[in-house]
C-alpha positions in Angstrom: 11.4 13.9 6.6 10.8 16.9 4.8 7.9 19.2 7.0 8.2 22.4 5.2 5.7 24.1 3.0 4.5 21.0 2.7 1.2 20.7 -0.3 -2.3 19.6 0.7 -2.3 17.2 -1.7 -0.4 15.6 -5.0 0.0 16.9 -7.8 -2.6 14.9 -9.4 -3.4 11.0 -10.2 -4.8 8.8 -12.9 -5.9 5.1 -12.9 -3.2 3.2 -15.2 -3.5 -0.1 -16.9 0.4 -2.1 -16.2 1.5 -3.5 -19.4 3.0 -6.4 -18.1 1.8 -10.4 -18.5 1.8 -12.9 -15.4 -0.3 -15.1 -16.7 2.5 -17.7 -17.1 3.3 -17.1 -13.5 6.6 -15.8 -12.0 9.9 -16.9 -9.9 8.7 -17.6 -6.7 12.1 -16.0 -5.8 11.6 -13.4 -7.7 13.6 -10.6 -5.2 16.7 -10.9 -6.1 16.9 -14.7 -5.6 16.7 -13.9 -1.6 13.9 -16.6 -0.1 13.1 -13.7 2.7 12.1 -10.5 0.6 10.3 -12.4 -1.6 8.1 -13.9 0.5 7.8 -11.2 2.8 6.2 -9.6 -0.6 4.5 -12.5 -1.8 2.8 -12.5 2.1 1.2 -8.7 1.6 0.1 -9.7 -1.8 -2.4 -12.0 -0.5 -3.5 -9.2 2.0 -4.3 -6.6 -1.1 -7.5 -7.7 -2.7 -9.5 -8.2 0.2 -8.1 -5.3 1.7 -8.3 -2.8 -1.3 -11.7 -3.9 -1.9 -13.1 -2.6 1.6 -11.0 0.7 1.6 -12.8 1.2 -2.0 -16.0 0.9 -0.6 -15.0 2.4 3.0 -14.1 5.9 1.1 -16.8 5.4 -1.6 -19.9 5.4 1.0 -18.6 9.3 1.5 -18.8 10.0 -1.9 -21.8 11.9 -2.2 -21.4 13.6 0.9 -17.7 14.8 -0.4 -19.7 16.2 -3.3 -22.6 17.9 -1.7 -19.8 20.2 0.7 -18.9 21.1 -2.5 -15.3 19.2 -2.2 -14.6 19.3 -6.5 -10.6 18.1 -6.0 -11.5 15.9 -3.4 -14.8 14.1 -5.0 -12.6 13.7 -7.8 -9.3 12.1 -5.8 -12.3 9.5 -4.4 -12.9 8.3 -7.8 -9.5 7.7 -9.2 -8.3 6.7 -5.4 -11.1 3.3 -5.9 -10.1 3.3 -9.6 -6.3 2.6 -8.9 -6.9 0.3 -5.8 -9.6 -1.3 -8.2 -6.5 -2.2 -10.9 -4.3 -3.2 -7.5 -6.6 -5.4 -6.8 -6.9 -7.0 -10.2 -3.7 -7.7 -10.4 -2.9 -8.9 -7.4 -5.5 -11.3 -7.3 -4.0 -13.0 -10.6 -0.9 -12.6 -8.8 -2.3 -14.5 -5.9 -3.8 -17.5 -8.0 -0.6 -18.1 -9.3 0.7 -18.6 -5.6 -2.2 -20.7 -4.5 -1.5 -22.9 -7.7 2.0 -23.2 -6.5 0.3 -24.9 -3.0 1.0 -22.2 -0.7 -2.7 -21.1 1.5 -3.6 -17.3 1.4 -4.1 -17.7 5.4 -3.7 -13.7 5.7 -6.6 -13.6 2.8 -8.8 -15.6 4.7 -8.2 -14.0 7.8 -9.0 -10.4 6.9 -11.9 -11.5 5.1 -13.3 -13.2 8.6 -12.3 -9.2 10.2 -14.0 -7.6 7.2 -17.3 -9.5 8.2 -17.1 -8.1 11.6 -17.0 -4.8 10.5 -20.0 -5.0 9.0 -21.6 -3.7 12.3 -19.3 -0.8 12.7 -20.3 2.5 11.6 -19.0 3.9 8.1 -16.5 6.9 9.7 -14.9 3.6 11.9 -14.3 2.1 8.5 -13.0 4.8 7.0 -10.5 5.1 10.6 -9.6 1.7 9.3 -8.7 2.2 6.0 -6.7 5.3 6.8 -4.3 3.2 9.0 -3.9 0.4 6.3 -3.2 3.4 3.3 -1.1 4.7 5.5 1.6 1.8 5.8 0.8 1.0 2.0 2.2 4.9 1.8 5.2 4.2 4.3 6.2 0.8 2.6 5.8 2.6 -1.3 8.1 5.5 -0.3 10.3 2.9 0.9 10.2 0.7 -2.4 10.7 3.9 -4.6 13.2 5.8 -2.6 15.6 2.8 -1.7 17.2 1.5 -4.5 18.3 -1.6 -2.1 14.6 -2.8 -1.7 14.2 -3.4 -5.5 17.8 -3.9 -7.0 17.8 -7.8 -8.5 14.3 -7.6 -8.6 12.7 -9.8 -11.9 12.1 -7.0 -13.9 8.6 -8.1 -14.3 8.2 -8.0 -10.8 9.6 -4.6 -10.1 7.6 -2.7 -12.6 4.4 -4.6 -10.4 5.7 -3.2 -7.3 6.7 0.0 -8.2 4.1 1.0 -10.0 1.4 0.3 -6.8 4.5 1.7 -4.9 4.0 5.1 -6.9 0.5 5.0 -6.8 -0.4 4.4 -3.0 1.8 7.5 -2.9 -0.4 9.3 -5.8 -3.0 9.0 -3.5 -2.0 8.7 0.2 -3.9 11.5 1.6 -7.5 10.6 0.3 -8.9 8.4 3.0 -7.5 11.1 5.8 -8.8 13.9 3.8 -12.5 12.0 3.5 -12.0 11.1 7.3 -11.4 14.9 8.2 -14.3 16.1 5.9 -16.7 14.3 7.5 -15.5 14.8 11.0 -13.8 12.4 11.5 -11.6 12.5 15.2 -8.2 12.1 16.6 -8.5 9.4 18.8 -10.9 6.8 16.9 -7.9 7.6 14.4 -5.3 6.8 16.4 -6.8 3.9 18.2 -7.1 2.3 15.4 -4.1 2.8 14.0 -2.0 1.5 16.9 -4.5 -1.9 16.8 -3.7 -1.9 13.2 0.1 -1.4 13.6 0.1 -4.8 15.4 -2.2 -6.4 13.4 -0.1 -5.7 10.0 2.8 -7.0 11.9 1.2 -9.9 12.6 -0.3 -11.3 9.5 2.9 -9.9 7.4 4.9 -12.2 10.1 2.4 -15.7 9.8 2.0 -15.8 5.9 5.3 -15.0 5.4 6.1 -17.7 7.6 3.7 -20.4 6.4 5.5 -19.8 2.6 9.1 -19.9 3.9 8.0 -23.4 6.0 6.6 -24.9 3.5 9.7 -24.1 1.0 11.8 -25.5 3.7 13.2 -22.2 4.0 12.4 -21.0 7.5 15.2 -22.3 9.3 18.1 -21.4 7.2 20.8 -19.1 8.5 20.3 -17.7 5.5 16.8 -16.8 5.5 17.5 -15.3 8.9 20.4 -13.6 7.5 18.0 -11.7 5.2 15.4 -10.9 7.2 18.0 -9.4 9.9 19.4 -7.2 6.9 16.1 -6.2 5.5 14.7 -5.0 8.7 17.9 -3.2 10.6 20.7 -3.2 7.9 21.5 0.4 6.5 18.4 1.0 4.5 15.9 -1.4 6.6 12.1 -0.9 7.0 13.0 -0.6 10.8 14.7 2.6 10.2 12.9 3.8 7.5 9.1 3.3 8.7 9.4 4.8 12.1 9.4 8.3 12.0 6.7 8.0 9.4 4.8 6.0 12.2 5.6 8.3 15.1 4.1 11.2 12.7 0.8 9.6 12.6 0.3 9.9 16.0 0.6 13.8 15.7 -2.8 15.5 16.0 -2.1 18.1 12.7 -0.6 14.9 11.1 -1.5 15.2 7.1 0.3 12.5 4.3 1.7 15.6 2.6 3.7 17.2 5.5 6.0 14.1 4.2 6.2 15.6 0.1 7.7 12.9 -2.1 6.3 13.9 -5.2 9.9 14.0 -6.6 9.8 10.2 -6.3 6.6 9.6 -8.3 7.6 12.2 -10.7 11.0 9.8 -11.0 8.8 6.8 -11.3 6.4 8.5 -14.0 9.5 9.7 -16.3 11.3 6.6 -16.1 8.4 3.8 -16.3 6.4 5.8 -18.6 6.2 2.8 -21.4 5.4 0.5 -18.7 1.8 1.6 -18.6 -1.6 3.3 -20.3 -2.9 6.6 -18.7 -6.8 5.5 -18.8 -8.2 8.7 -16.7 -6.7 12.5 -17.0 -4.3 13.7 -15.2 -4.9 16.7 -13.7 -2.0 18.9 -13.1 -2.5 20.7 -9.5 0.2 23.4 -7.5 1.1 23.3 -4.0 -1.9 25.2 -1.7 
């Protein structure tokens, strides 16, 4: 992980409209043909709309505080941060109903959406502690998808331009939530409490809607799903290895998104999908503080 002169922010964002069609639907095994990865995808797609939709509203409700400290750069990362998880959202959700059509139940969906209604009697900075846990996996799990050609090779090409593309973005704008969070005085240990609750309760719906899919594919029991799964997680290039010093940094108390600079990757992603998509906000062009 690169620590050094590390920038206090990107280098600027924009919400993008993805020219791509799944209105016809997709392979179910649309990750290289492997039963595992794709469902272990298909799983956090059913946790994105819900989920997006209360870290939008969790970082909006600061919004006119941001602006009356006088925050410009920030105020203005708030909006494009709840315009891009706003397009997420979209289209995931069509990406969702095509699931459900196929008979598989968004358990994970339902789920969050029971937690979400119990947050409604937390206070607003606790919400915001939430969604800076949840962006901050989203950011872990994108770095992985755009720096690992091994998570994406074989991927429907569809399908990869989908992933990469919210890959690059929950980079784009990793550090808003914290940012908010720290602005309005937010502390280290609501942030960290949360975060290790969180950290198990990713785990956990990514591990029972994943697991509902492959069961009801007949799937689950398959050397060969097992196989997969072992090599995703703790083969050469496996989220095992590559999320955990990202994890352990969060628990630092002058931990900041940036101090981990991968703007070279979203720079890669920009250059080489740039026909993939339609700028539909600025993009401001910012320099290392």
């Amino acid at each position: 992980m690169n620590t050094t002169a590390a920038p206090l922010h990107s280098d600027g964002m924009t919400v993008r409209h993805l020219d791509v069609d799944i209105s016809q639907g997709f392979p179910i095994y649309w990750n290289n043909h492997d039963a595992y990865r794709s469902q272990l995808l298909n799983a956090l797609s059913f946790m994105f709309p819900v989920g997006e939709q209360f870290f939008i509203d969790s970082v909006r409700h600061f919004a006119k505080d941001v602006a009356a400290q006088g925050l410009t750069e920030l105020s203005q990362d708030i909006k494009h941060f709840a315009g891009q998880e706003a397009t997420h959202r979209h289209l995931h959700q069509q990406y969702n109903d095509f699931l459900v059509s196929k008979g598989y139940t968004p358990w994970v969906e339902h789920a969050l959406e029971r937690v979400i209604r119990y947050t409604a009697f937390f206070d607003p900075l606790t919400k915001l502690s939430i969604t800076v846990a949840y962006e901050h996996f989203t950011a872990i799990l994108g770095d992985g998808l755009l720096r690992h050609q091994s998570w994406s090779e074989g991927m429907d090409p569809t399908m990869r331009t989908i992933w990469l593309w919210h890959a690059a973005e929950e980079s784009e704008h990793k550090a808003v939530a914290i940012d908010t969070y720290r602005a309005m005085g937010g502390g280290y240990l609501r942030r960290v409490a949360l975060y290790l609750l969180i950290s198990l309760e990713f785990l956990v719906y990514a591990f029972v809607q994943s697991t509902m899919m492959l069961l009801k594919d007949g799937q689950f029991f398959k050397r060969k799903t097992w196989g997969s799964a072992l090599r995703f997680w703790f083969g050469r290039e496996g989220i095992l290895w590559h999320t955990m010093p990202h994890w352990w940094a969060f628990l630092k108390p002058s931990f900041h998104p940036w101090q981990h600079d991968n703007r070279a990757l979203v720079a890669r992603w920009r250059a080489d999908f740039a026909n993939a998509y339609r700028p539909l906000t600025p993009q401001p062009t910012r320099h290392p503080a």
